[in-house]
PAVEXLUM-377551 format. One record per residue: residue in one letter; x, y, z of N, C-alpha, C in turn. Coordinates in steps of 0.2 Angstrom, whole numbers. Atoms other than C-alpha are relative to their C-alpha. Example, Ala and Ser with C-alpha at 12.3 -4.5 7.8 and 13.67 -1.06 7.14 Angstrom:
! residues 2
(A,(4,-6,0),(62,-22,39),(4,6,0))
(S,(-4,-6,-1),(68,-5,36),(-4,5,3))
This chain:
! residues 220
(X,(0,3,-7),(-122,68,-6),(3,-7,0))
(X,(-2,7,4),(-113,52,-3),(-5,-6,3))
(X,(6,5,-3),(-124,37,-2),(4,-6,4))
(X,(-3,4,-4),(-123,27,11),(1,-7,0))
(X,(-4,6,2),(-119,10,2),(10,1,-1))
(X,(-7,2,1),(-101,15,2),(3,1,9))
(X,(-2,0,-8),(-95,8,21),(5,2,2))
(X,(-8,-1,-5),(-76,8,22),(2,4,-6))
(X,(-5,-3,3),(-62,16,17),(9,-3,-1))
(X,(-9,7,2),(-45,4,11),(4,4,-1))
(X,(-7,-4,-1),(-30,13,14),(5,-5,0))
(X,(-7,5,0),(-13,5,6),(4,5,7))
(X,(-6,-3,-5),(3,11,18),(4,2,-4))
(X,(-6,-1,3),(18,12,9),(-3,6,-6))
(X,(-1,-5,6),(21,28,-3),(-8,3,1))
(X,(8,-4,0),(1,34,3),(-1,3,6))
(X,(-3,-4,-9),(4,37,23),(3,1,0))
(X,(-4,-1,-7),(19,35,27),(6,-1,-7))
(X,(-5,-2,3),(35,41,16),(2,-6,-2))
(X,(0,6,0),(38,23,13),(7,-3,-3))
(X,(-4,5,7),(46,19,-5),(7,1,0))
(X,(-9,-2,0),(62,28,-3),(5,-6,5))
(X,(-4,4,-6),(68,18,12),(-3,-8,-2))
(X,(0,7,3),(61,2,5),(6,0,-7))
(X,(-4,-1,5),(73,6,-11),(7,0,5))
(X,(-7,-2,-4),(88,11,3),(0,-8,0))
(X,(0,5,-5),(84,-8,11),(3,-5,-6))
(X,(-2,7,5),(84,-18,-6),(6,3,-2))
(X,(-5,-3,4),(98,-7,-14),(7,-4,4))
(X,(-5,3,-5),(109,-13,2),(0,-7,0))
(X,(0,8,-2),(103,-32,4),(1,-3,-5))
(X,(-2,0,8),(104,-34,-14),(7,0,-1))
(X,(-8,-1,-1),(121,-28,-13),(5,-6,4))
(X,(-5,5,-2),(126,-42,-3),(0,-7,-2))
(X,(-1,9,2),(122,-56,-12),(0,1,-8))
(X,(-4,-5,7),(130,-47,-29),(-4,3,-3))
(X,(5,-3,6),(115,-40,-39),(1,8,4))
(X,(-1,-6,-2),(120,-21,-39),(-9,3,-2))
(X,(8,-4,1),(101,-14,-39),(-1,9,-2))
(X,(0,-7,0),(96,3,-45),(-7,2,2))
(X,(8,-1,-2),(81,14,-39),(-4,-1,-5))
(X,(4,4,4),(74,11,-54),(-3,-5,-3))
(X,(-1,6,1),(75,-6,-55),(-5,-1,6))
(X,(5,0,-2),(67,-5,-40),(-7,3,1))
(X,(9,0,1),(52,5,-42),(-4,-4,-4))
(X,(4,4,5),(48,-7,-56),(-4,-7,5))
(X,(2,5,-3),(42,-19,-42),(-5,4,7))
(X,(7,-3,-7),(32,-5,-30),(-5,-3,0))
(X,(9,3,2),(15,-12,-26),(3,-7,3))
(X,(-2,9,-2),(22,-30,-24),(2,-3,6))
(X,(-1,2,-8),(25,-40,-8),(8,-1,-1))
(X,(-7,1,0),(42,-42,-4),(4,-7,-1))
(X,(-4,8,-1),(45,-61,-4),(-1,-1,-8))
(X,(0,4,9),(39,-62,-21),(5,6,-4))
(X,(-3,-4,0),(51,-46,-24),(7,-4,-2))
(X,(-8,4,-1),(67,-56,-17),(-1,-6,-8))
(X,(-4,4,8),(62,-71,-30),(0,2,-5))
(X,(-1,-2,7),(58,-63,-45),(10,0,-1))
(X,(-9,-3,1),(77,-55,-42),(3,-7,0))
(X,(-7,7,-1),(85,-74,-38),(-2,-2,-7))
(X,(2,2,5),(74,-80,-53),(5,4,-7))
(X,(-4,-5,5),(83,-66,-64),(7,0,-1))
(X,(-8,-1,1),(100,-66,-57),(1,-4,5))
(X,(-3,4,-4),(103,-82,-45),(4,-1,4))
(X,(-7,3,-6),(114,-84,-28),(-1,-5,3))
(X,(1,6,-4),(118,-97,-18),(-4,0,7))
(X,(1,0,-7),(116,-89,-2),(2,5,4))
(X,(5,1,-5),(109,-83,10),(-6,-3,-5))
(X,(7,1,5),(92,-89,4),(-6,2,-3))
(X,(3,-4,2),(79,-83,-3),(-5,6,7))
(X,(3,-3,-5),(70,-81,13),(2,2,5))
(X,(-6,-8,-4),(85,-72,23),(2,5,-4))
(X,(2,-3,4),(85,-60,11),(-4,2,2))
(X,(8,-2,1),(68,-56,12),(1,3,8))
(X,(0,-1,-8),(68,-57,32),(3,8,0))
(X,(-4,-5,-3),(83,-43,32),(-3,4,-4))
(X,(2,-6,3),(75,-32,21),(-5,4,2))
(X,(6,-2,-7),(60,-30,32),(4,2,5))
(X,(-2,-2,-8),(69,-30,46),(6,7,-2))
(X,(-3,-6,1),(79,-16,38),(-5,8,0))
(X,(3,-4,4),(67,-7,30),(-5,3,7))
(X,(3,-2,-5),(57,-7,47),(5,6,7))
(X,(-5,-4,-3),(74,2,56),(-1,4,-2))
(X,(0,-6,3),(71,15,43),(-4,2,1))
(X,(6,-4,-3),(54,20,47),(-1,0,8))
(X,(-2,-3,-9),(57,21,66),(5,5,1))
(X,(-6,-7,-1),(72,32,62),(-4,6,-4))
(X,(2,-7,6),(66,43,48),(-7,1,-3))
(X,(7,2,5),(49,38,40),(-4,10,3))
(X,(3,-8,-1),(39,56,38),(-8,-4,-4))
(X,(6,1,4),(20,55,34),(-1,4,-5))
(X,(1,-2,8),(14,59,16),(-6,5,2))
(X,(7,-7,0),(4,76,14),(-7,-3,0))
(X,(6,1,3),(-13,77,19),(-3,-6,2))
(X,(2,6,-3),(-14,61,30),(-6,2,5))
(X,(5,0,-5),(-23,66,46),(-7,3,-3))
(X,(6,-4,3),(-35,77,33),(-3,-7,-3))
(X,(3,3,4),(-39,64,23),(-3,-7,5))
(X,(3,6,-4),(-43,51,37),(-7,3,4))
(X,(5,-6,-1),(-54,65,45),(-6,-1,-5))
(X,(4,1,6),(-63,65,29),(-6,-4,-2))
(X,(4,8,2),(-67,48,27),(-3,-3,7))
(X,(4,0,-4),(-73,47,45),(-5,4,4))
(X,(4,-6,-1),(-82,61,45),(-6,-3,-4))
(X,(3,2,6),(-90,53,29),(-6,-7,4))
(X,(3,3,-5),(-96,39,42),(4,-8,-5))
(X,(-4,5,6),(-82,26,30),(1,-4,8))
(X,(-2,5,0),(-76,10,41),(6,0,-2))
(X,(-8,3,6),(-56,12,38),(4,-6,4))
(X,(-4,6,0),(-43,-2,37),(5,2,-2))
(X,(-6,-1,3),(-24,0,33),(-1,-8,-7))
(X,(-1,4,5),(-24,-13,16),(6,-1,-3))
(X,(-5,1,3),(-6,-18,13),(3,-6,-2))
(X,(-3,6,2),(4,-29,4),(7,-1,4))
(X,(-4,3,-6),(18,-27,19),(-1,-4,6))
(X,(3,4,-4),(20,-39,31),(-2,6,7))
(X,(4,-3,-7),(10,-35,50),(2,4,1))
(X,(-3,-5,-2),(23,-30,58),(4,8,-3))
(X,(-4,-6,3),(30,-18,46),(-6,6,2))
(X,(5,-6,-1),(13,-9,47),(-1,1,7))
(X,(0,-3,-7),(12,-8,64),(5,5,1))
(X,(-5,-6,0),(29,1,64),(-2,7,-3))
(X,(0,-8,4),(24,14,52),(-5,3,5))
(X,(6,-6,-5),(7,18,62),(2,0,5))
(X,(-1,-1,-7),(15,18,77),(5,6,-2))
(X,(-5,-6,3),(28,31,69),(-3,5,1))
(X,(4,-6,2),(12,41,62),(-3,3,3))
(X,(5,-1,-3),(3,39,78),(-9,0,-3))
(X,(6,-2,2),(-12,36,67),(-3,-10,3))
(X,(3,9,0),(-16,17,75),(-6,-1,3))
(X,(11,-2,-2),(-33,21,82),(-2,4,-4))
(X,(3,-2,3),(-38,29,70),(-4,-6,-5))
(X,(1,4,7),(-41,12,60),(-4,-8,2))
(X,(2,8,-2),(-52,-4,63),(2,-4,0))
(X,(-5,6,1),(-40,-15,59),(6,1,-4))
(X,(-6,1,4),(-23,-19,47),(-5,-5,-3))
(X,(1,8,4),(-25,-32,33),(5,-1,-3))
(X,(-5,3,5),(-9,-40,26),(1,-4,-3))
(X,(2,4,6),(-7,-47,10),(8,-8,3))
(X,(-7,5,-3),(8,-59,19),(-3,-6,-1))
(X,(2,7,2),(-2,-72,20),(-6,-3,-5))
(X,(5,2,3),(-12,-72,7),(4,-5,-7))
(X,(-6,3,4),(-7,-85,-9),(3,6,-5))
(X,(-3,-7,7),(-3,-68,-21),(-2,5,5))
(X,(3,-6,-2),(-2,-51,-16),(-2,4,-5))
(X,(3,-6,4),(-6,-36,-27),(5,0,-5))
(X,(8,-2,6),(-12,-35,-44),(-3,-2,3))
(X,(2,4,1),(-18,-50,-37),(-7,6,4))
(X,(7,-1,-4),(-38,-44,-28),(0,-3,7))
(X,(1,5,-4),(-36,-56,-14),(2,4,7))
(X,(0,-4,-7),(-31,-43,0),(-5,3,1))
(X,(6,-3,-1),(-44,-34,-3),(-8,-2,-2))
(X,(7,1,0),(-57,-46,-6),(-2,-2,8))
(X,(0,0,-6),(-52,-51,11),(-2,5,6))
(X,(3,-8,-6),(-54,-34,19),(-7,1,1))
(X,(9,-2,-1),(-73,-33,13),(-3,-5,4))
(X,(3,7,-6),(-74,-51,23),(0,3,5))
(X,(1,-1,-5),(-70,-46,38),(-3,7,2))
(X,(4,-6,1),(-79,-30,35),(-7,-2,2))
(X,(8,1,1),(-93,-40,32),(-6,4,-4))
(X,(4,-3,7),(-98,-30,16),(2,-2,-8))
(X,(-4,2,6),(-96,-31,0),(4,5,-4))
(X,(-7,-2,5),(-82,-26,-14),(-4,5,0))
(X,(1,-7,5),(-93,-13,-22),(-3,5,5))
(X,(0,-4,-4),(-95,-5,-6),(4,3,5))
(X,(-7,-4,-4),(-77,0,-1),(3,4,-5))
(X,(-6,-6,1),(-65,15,-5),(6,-5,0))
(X,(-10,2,-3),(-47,10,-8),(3,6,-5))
(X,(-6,-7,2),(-35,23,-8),(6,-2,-3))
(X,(-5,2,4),(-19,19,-17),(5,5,-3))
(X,(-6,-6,2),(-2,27,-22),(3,-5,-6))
(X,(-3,2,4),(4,12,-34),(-4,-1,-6))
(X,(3,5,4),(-1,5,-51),(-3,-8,2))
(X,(3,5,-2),(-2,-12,-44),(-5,-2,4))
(X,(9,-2,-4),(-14,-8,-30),(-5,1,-5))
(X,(5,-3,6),(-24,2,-43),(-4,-8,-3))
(X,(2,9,2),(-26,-15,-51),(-1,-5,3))
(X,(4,3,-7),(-29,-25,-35),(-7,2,0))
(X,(8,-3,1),(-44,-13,-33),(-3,-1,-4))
(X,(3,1,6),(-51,-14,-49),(-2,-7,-2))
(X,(2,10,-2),(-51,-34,-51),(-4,0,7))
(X,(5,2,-4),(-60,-32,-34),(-7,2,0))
(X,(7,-4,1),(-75,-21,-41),(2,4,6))
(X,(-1,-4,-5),(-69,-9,-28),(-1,7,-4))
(X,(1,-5,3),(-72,10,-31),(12,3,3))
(X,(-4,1,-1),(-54,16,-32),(3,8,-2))
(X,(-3,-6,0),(-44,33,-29),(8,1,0))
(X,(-8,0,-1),(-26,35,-34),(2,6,2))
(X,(-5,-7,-1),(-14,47,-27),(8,-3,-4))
(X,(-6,3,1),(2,42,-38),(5,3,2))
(X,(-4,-4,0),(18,49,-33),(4,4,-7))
(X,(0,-4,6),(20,55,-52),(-5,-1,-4))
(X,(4,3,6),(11,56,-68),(1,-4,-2))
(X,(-1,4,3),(6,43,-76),(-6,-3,-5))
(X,(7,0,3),(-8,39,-91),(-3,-7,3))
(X,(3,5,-4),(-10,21,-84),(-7,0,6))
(X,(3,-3,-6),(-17,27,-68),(-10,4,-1))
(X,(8,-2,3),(-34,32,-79),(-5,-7,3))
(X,(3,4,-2),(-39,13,-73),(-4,3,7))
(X,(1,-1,-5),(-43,22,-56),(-5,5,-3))
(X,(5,-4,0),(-59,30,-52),(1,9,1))
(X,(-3,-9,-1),(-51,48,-48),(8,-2,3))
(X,(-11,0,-1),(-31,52,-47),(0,7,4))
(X,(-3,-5,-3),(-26,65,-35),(6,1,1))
(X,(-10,-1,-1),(-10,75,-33),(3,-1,5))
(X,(-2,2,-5),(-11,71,-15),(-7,-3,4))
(X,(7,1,-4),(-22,66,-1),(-4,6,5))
(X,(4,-8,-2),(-25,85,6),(-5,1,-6))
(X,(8,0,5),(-37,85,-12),(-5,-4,1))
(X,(5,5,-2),(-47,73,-3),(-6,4,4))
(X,(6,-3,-5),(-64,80,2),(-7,-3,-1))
(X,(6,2,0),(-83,76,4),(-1,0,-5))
(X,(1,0,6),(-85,82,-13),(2,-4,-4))
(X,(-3,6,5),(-73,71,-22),(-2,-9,0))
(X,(7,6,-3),(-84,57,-11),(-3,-1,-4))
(X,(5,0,1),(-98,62,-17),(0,-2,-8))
(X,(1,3,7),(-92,60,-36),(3,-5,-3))
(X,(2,8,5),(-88,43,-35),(-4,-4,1))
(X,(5,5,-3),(-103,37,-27),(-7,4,-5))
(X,(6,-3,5),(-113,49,-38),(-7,0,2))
């Protein structure tokens, strides 16, 4: 049975609702391109999980332009990347089931992500899942975003509980690791295998594997 010390449920966005990371890879492959660094998707997945401004400067830090600057860059990559989830973004397997689930469970859910507000209003407005959710928490303005903890230490603030009393769902390694520095109980879905991903309290092949059961065996 799940005990009822576990309140919310932290739901990242990107690559775990809502089809995300491909169209974030389109956005930088293109904005990148215009200030010469020819980006590959692999090069970009190496940065999934991470906030986008700290994104752009790694890449200036690594391979330096003049101009535009760091922070148009950034700007147009959002505002790209949010064009592409208004057009195309499709939700990831096993969404509406697993929200069902966790409010069936009687969880407090949050969207928990390292993209800025508005991006996340676009998706859920896409998914139509925006009532479904107490709130957003964006790591934009926090001083670090994820590995760092600080979004999600944030999120149990305004919860008004504590870390070792929240679910965070998660599709990246550096979420996973976010969670985990917050004493958070912590469920990955990755989009591949990965032996890393043993950091996380349970790994699932999607979020249709999500059920009261799987609850109950992290709360034990």
């Amino acid at each position: 049975m799940l005990r009822a010390m576990l309140a919310s449920a932290l739901f990242d966005l990107d690559g775990l609702l809502i089809d995300s990371e491909p169209l974030w890879r389109c956005a930088e492959v293109e904005l990148f391109g215009t200030v010469g660094l020819q980006m590959t998707d692999a090069e970009c997945e190496e940065t999934t999980g991470l906030r986008i401004d700290e994104v752009v400067h790694l890449r200036h830090r690594q391979r330096p332009w003049t101009s535009p600057s760091v922070e148009e860059v950034t700007a147009k990559i959002i505002d790209r990347t949010i064009a592409l989830i208004r057009a195309r973004a499709a939700a990831k397997p096993g969404v509406p089931h697993a929200i069902t689930i966790c409010r069936e469970a009687g969880l407090r859910l949050l969207v928990v992500s390292s993209s800025p507000t508005r991006l996340i209003e676009a998706a859920l407005e896409r998914l139509a899942v925006r009532d479904h959710f107490e709130g957003i928490v964006s790591a934009e303005h926090e001083p670090y975003g994820k590995p760092h903890p600080g979004v999600f230490l944030r999120a149990a603030s305004l919860l008004g509980v504590s870390p070792l009393d929240c679910l965070v769902l998660e599709d990246s390694l550096n979420g996973v690791i976010a969670a985990k520095a917050a004493r958070m109980t912590c469920i990955a879905v990755p989009e591949r295998p990965d032996p890393r991903f043993a950091l996380a309290d349970l790994v699932l092949p999607s979020l249709e594997a999500l059920d009261r059961r799987a609850l109950g065996v992290l709360v034990g």
